[in-house]
C-alpha positions as CSV (number, residue, x, y, z in Angstrom):
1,X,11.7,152.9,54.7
2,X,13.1,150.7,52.0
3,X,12.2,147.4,51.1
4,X,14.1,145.2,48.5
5,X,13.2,141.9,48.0
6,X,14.5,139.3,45.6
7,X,14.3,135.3,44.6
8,X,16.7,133.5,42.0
9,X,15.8,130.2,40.7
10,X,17.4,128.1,38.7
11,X,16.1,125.0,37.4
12,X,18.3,121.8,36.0
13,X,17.0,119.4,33.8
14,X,18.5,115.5,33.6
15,X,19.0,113.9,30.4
16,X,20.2,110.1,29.5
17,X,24.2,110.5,29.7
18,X,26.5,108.2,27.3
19,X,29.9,109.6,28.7
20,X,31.8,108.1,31.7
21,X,32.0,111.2,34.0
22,X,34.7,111.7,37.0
23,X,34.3,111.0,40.5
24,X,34.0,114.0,42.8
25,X,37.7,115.9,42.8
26,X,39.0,118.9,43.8
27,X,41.7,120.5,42.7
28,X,44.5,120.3,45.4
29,X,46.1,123.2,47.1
30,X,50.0,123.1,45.4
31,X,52.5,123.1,48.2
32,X,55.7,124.7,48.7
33,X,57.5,122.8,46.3
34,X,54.7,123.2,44.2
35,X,53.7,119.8,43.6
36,X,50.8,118.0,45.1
37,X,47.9,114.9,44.6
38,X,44.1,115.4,43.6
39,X,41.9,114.7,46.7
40,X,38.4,113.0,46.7
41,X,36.3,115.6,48.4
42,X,35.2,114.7,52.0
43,X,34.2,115.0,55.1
44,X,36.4,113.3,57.4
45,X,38.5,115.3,59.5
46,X,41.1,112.9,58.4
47,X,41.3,114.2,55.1
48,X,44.7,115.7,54.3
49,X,43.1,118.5,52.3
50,X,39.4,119.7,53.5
51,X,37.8,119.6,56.8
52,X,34.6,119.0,56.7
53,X,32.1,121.7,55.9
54,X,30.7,122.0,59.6
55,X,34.1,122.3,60.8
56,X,35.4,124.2,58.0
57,X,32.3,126.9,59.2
58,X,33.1,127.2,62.7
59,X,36.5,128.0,62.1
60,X,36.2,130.3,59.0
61,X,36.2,133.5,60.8
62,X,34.5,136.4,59.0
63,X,36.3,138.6,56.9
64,X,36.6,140.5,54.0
65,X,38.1,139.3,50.5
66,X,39.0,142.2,48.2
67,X,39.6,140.6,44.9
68,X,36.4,138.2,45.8
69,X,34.2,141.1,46.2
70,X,36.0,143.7,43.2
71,X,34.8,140.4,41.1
72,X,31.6,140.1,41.8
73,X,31.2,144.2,41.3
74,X,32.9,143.9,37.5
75,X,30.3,140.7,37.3
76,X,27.6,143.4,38.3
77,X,28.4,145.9,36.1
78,X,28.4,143.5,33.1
79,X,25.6,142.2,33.6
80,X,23.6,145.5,33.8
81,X,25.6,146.3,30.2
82,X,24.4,142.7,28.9
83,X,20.6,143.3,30.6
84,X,20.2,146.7,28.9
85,X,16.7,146.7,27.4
86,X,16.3,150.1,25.1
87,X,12.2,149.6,26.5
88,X,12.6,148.7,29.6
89,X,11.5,151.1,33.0
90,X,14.1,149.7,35.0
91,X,16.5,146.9,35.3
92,X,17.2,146.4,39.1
93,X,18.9,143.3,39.9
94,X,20.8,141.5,43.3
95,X,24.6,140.9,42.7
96,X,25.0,139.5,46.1
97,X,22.1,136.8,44.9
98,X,23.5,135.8,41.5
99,X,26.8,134.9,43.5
100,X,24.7,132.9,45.8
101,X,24.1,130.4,43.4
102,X,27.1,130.3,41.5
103,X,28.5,129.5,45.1
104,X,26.1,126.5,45.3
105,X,26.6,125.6,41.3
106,X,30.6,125.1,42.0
107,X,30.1,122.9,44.7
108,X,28.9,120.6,42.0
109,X,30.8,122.2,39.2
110,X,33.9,119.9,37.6
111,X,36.0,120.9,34.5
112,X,35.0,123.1,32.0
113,X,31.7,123.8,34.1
114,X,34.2,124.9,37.3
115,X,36.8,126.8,34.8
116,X,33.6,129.0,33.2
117,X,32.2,129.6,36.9
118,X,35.6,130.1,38.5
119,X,36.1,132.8,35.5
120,X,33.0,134.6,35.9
121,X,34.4,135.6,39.9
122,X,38.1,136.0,38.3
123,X,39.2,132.9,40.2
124,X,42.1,131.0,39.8
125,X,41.2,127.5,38.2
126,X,43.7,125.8,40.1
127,X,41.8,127.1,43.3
128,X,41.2,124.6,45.9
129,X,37.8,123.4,46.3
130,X,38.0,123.8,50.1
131,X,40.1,127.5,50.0
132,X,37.6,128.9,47.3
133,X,34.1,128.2,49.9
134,X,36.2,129.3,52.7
135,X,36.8,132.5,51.4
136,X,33.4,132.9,50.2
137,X,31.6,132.0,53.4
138,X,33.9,133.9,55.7
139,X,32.7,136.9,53.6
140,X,29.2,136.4,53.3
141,X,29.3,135.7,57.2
142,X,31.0,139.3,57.4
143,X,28.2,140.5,55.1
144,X,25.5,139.6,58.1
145,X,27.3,140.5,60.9
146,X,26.4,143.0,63.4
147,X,29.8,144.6,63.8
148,X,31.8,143.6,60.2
149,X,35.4,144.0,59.4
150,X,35.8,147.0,57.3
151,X,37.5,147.3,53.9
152,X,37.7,150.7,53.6
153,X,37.6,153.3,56.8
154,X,35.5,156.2,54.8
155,X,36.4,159.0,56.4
156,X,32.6,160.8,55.2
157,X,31.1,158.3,57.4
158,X,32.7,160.5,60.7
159,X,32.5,163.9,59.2
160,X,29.7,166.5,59.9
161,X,28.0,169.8,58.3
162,X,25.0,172.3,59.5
163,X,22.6,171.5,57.4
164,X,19.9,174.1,56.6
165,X,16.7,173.9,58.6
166,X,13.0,173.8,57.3
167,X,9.5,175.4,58.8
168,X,6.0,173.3,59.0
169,X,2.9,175.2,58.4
170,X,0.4,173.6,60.6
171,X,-3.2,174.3,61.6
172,X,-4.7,175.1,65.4
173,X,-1.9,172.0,66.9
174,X,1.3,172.1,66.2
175,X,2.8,169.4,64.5
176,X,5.5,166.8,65.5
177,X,6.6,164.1,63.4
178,X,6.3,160.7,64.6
179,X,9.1,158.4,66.2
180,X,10.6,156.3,63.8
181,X,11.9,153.0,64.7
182,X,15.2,152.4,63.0
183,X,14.6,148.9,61.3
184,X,17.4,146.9,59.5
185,X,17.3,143.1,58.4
186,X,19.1,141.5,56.2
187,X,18.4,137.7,55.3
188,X,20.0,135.5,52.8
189,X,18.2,132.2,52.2
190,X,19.0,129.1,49.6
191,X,17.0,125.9,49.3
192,X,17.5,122.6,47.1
193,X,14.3,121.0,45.8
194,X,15.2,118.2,44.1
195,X,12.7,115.3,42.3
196,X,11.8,112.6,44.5
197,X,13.5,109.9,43.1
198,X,17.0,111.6,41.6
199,X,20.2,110.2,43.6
200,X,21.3,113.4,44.8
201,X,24.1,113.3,46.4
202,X,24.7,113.3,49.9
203,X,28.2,114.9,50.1
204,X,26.4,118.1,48.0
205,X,23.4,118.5,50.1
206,X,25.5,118.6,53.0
207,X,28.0,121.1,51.4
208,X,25.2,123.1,50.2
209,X,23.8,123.1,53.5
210,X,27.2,123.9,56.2
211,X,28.4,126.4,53.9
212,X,25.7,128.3,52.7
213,X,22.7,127.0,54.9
214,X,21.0,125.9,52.2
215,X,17.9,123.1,53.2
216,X,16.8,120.1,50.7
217,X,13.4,119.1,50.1
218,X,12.3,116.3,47.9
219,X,9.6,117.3,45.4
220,X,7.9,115.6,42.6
221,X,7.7,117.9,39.4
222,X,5.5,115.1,37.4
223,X,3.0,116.8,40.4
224,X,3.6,120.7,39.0
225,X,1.1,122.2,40.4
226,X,2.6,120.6,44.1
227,X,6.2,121.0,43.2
228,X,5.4,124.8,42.4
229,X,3.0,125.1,45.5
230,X,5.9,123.8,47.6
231,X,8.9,125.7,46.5
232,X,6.1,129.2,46.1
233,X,5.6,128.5,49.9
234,X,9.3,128.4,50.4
235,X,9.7,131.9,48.3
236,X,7.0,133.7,50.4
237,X,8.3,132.4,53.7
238,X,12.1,133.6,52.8
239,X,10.9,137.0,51.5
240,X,8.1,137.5,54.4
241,X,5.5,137.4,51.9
242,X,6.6,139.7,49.8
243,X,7.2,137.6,46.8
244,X,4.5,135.4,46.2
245,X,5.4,133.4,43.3
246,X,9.1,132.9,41.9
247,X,8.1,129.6,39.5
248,X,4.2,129.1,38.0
249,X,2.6,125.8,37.8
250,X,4.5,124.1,34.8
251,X,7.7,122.0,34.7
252,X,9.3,120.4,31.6
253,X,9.5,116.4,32.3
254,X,12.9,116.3,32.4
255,X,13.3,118.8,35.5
256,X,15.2,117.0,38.2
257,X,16.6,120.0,40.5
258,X,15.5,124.0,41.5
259,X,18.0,126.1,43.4
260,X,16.7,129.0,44.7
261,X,18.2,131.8,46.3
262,X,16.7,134.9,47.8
263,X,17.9,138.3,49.8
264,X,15.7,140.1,51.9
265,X,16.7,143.3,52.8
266,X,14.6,145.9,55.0
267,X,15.9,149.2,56.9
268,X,15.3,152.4,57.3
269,X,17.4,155.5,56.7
270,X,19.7,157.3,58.5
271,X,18.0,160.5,57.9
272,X,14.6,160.1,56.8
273,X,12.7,161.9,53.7
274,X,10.8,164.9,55.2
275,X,7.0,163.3,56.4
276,X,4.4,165.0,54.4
277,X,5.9,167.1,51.5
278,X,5.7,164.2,49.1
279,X,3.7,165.4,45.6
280,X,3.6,164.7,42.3
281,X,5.9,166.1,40.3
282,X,7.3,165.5,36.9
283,X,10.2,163.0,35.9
284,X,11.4,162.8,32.6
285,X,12.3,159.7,31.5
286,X,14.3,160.4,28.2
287,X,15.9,162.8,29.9
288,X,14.2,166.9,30.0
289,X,12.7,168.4,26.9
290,X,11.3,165.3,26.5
291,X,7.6,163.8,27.3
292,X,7.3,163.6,31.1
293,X,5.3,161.7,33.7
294,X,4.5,162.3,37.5
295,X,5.4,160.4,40.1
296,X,5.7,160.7,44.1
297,X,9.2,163.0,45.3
298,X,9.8,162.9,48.2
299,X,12.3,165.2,49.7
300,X,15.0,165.5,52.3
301,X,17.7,168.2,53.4
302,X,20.2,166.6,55.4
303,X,24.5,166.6,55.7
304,X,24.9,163.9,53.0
305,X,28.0,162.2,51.5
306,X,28.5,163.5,48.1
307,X,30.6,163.5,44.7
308,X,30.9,165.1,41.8
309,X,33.2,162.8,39.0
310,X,34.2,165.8,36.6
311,X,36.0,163.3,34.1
312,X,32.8,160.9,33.4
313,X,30.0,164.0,33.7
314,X,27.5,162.6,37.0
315,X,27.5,163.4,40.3
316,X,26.4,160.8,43.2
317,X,25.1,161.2,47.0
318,X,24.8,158.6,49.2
319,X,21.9,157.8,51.6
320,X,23.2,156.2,54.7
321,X,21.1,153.4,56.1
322,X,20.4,152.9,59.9
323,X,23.3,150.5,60.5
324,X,25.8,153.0,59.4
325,X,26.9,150.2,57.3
326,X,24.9,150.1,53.8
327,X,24.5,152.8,51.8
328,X,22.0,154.0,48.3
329,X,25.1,155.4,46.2
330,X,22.5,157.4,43.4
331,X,24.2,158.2,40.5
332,X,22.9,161.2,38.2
333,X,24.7,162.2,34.8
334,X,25.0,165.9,34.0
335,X,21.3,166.5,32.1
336,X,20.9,163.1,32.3
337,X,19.3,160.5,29.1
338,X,18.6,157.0,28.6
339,X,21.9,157.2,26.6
340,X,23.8,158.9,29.0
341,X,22.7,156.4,32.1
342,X,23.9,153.7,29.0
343,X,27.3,155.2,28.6
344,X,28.1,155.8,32.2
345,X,27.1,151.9,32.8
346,X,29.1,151.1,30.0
347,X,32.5,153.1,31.9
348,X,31.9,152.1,35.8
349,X,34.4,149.5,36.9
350,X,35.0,148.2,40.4
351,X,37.9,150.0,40.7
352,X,36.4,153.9,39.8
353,X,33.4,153.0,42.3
354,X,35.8,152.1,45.0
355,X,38.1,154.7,44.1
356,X,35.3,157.4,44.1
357,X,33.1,156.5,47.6
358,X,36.3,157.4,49.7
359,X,36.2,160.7,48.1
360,X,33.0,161.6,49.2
361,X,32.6,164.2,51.5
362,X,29.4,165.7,53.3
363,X,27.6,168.7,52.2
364,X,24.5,170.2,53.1
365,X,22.2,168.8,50.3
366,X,18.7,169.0,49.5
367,X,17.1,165.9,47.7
368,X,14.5,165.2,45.9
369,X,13.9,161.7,44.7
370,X,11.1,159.3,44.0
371,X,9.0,156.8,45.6
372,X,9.4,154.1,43.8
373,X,7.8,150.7,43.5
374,X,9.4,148.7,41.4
375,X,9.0,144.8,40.1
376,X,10.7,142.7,37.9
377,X,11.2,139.2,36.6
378,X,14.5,138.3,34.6
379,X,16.0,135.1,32.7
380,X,19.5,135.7,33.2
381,X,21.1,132.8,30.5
382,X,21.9,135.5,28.2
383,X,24.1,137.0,30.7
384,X,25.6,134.0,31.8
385,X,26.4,133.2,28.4
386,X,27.9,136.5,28.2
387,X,29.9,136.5,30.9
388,X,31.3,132.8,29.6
389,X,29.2,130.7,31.3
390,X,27.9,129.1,28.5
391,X,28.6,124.3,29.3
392,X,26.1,124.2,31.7
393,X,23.3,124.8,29.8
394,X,24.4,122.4,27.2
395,X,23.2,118.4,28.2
396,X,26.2,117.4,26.6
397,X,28.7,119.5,27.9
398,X,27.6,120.7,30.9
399,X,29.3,118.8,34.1
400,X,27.6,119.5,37.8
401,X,27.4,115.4,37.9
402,X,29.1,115.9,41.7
403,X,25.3,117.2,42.3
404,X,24.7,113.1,42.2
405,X,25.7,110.3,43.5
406,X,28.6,108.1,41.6
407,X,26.2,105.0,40.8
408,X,24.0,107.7,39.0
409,X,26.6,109.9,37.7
410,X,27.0,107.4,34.3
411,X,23.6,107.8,33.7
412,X,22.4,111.2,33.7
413,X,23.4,114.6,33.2
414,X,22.5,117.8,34.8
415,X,22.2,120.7,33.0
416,X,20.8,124.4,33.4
417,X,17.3,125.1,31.8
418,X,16.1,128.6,32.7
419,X,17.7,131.3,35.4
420,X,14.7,133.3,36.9
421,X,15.3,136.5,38.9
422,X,12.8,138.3,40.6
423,X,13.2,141.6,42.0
424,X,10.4,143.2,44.6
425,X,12.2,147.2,45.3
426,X,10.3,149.6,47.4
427,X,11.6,152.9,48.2
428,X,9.2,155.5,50.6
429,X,10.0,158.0,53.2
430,X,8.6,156.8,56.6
431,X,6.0,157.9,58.3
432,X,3.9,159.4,55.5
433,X,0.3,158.6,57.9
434,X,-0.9,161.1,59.7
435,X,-2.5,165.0,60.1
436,X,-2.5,166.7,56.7
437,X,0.6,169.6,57.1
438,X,2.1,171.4,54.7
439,X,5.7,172.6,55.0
440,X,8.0,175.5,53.3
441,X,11.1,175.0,52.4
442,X,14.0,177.0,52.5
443,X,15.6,178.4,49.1
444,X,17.7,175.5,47.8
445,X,20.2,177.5,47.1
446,X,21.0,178.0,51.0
447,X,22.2,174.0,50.6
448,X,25.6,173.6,49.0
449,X,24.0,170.9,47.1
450,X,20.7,170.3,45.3
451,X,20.5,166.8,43.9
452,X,16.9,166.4,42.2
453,X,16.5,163.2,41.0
454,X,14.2,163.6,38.0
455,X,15.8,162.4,35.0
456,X,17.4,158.4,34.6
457,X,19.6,157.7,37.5
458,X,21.4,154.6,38.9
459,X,21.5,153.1,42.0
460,X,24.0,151.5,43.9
461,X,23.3,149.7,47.3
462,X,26.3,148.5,49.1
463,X,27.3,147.2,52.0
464,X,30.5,149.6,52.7
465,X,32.7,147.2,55.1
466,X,32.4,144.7,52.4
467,X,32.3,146.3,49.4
468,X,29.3,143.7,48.1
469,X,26.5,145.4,46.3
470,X,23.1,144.5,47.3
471,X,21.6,146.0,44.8
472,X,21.9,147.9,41.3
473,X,20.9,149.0,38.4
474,X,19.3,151.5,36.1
475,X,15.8,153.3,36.6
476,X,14.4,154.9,33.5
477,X,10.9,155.4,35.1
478,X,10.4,154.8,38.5
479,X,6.7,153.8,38.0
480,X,7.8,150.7,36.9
């Protein structure tokens, strides 16, 4: 079973503001003849430009967006570049997340702010307010739903091999693995707590709500101890207790605002790892001929979609989940290093990954690959900055004012203090309770593959229909 869990907040400070700031506009969609009027935002059915949010839900239908999604793979992929850490075990992270709140950031977001978060997703800057969330939302509602719209129809997904079989040795009874229930939940959750006496706006908290579902609670951060107890509570309650703690007992006096944003994520696999064979075996984390250090491989030989990219050196399987519709993409350079993981992260684009999935095909493959428990806390400004998101953590240039209400909009500014993200990853093969049995396994070289993950790897978790990547990153050590 896998279970990924992961909480982004993000916490804006107010300051005293000197400069007269503008009321909350959109920029208008440009009609035929290419001409057109800026539009207060609203949420009148009247209004000649938006419907209102609730309305603008129901009838946003879910579908995919291509460029959308391509955007925020590139945004992935620079950010694990930027993240690189030359000491760091792993550096797992939730793309899907990080959109999530720069979804709820350009609700507020105005000028320069909106241009830097528009350019991060490779949008338009002329993009209407109104088109912009309806794109988004109709994919994220594709995201969760039970039966999405597809992007791409892989044509591994359909395809079958024999794959080679395997003996238990067992004592006096003869063993029989357990029934596994296939489990799959996915669960996106944002929340708004904001300090008891800001003027937040009205016409945000409702955006934030009807298009991304996100709840506001008033808080007092004076109180940090409360304020942290409260939005902890919220944290464990979104991630099913798995994350305890996302922000600790301290606030600066000038916090006004947390966004948080967390994805839960739990399923089992399609084919699960092969109960009672898991041992301790050695991984090498700078790659072989270098120190080594045991941990848990489990193992698994099963008709599996694989890859091999001649022209960057790494071969990559994929390990369906239950729903048939997310997928572990591992990636695994030829005699793989640090610096080899580092210079195949440095060369993926969204355009080779979605090039290269479609040519997968399925082979008989044996696996081994590690149990892995993995956690990790990150502050993500140096990214953002990197990625040219740099105004709104400036008090003087940053500009989510729409995130208040005009009669407070002349007197304070909100700006970005600290971006905290939390990972929680758990990978294990089910069903590992139970009689002790051994098992024997068949020469590998009867699969067409053997794929033994014991050297740095990357993963890839991705929700195929969509294209949207739950999850990646690099694991040097899968200890943690």
């Amino acid at each position: 079973m896998q279970l990924f869990l992961m909480t982004f907040a993000l916490l804006l400070y107010s300051s005293t503001a000197q400069t007269r700031w503008p009321k909350w506009r959109v920029e208008p969609m440009v009609n035929r003849r290419g001409s057109s009027q800026p539009t207060e935002f609203g949420f009148s059915r009247r209004s000649s430009q938006l419907v209102s949010p609730r309305a603008s839900l129901r009838q946003t239908p879910a579908q995919n967006d291509e460029q959308l999604a391509n955007a925020v793979v590139d945004m992935a992929l620079a950010i694990g570049r930027i993240a690189a850490d030359p000491n760091s075990p792993a550096e797992v992270f939730s793309p899907v997340s990080i959109m999530g709140v720069l979804n709820m950031l350009l609700l507020a977001a105005d000028g320069v702010t909106r241009a830097e978060l528009y350019g991060a997703l490779r949008v338009n800057d002329k993009t209407a307010f109104g088109m912009y969330h309806r794109r988004a939302t109709g994919m994220l509602k594709n995201f969760q739903s039970n039966q999405p719209a597809q992007l791409d129809r892989l044509s591994w997904k359909a395809e079958s091999c024999v794959s080679q079989d395997y003996d238990y040795e067992y004592g006096d009874d003869t063993y029989k693995a357990p029934p596994i229930e296939k489990v799959h939940i996915l669960k996106l959750a944002n929340a708004i707590f904001a300090q008891d006496n800001l003027a937040l706006s009205q016409k945000f908290s409702m955006a934030a709500n009807e298009f991304y579902g996100a709840n506001t609670q008033r808080v007092n951060f004076r109180n940090a101890a409360a304020a942290a107890s409260t939005i902890n509570n919220w944290v464990y309650k979104a991630t099913n207790g798995k994350i305890r703690e996302i922000v600790s007992g301290s606030f600066s006096s000038e916090t006004s605002l947390v966004i948080a944003s967390s994805l839960y994520f739990k399923a089992t696999w399609q084919n699960e790892f092969i109960p009672k064979i898991t041992k301790p075996k050695d991984f090498f984390p700078d790659g072989k001929g270098r120190p080594s250090v045991k941990v848990d491989m489990m193992s698994l030989i099963e008709c599996l979609p694989y890859h091999y990219e001649k022209s960057m050196g790494f071969k990559m399987i994929g390990l369906p989940y239950s729903d048939n519709s997310t997928t572990m993409y591992v990636m695994l350079p030829q005699d793989s290093t640090r610096g080899k993981v580092r210079d195949l992260q440095s060369r993926l684009t969204a355009a080779k990954i979605d090039s290269m999935i479609p040519l997968m095909t399925r082979r008989s493959a044996t696996v081994s690959f590690p149990r892995m428990q993995l956690e990790s806390s990150t502050n993500l400004q140096k990214a953002f900055r990197m990625l040219g998101i740099k105004s709104i953590f400036n008090a003087q240039h940053s500009n989510l004012q729409n995130m208040l209400e005009p009669s407070a909009q002349k007197l304070q500014k909100l700006f970005v203090s600290e971006i905290n993200h939390k990972v929680n990853l758990s990978v294990d093969e089910k069903g590992t309770e139970g009689a002790a049995v051994t098992m024997t396994l068949i020469d590998r070289s009867a699969s067409a593959v053997y794929f033994n993950v014991n050297q740095p790897f990357l993963i890839y978790i991705r929700h195929d229909p969509t294209r949207l990547p739950l999850f990646y990153g690099a694991v040097f050590d899968p200890r943690g």
